[in-house]
C-alpha positions as CSV (number, residue, x, y, z in Angstrom):
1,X,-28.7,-26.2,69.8
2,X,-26.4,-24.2,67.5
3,X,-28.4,-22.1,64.9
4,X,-26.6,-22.2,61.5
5,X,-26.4,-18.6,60.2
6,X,-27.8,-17.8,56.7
7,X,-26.3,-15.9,54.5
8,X,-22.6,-14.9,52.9
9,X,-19.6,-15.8,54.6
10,X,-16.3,-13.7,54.2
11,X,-15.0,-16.4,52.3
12,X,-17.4,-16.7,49.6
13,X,-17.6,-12.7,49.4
14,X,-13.5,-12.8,48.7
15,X,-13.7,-15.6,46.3
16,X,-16.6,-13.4,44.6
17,X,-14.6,-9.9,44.4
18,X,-11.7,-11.6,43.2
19,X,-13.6,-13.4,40.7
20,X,-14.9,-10.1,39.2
21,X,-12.2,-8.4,39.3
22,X,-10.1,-11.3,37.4
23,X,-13.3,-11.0,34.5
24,X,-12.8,-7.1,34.8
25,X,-9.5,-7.4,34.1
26,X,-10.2,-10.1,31.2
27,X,-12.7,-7.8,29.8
28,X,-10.3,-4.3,30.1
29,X,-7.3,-6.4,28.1
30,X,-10.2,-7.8,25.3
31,X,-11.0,-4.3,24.7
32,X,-7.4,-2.8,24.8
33,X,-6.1,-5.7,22.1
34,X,-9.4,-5.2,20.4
35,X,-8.7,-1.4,20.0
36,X,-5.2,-1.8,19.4
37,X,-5.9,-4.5,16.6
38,X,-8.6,-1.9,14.9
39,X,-5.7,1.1,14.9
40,X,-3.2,-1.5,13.2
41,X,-5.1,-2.8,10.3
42,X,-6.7,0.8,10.1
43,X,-2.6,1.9,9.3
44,X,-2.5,-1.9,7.3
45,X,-4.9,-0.3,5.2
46,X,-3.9,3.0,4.6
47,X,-0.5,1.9,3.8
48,X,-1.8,-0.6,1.5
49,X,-3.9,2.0,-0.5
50,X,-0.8,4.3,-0.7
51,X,1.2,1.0,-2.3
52,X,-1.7,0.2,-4.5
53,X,-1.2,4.2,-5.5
54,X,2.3,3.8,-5.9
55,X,2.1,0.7,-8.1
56,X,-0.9,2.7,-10.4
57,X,1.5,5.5,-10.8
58,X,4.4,3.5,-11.4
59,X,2.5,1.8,-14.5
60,X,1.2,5.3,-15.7
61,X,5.1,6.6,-15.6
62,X,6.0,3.0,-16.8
63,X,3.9,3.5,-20.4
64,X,4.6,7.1,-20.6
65,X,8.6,6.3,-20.9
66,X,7.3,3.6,-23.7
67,X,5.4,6.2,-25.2
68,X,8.7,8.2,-25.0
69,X,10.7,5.6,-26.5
70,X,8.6,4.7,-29.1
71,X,8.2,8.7,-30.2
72,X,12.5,9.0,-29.7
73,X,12.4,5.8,-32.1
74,X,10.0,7.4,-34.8
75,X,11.8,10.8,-34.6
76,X,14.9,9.2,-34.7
77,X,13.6,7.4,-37.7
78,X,12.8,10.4,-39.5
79,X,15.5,12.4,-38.9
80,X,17.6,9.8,-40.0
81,X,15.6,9.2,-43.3
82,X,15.4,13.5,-43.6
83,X,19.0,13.2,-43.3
84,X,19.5,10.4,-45.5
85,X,17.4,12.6,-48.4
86,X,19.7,15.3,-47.9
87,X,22.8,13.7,-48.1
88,X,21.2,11.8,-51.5
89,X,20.0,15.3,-52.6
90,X,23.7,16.7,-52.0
91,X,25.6,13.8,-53.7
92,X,22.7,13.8,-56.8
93,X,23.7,17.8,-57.1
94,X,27.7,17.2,-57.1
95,X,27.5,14.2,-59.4
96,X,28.6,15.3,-63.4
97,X,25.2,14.5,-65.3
98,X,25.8,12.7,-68.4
């Protein structure tokens, strides 16, 4: 009678390794993508907070120029009504009085 032998056959030992190895491999190229994907949206978000920044500033430069025009306008104003009063002061002085 033939005895059957127990155990692992070469076959079933190959199929094994390259079963683990294929779920290494799997596992290796998770965490690579994984890590990759962490480093992008870290630089995402930093470049986000410096637009965000950016956007902040440009409002804060964006009311100071209306601030600027507004103060230009009222100066303007004045001088204008300063130099209207001298002009009316000047002609008043030259005019014959009655």
């Amino acid at each position: 009678m033939h005895r059957k032998e127990k155990g692992i056959s070469l076959g079933i030992l190959s199929i094994a390794m390259l079963s683990m190895a294929i779920i290494l491999i799997l596992a290796l190229m998770k965490v690579y993508l994984s890590n990759q994907i962490y480093h992008e949206s870290k630089e995402i978000n930093l470049v986000e907070a410096e637009v965000a920044a950016l956007k902040e500033e440009h409002s804060i430069l964006q009311m100071n120029v209306e601030q600027l025009k507004y103060k230009n306008r009222i100066t303007d104003t004045i001088f204008s009504m300063e130099e209207n009063k001298e002009i009316t002061d000047v002609a008043e002085e030259e005019a014959p009085h009655d």
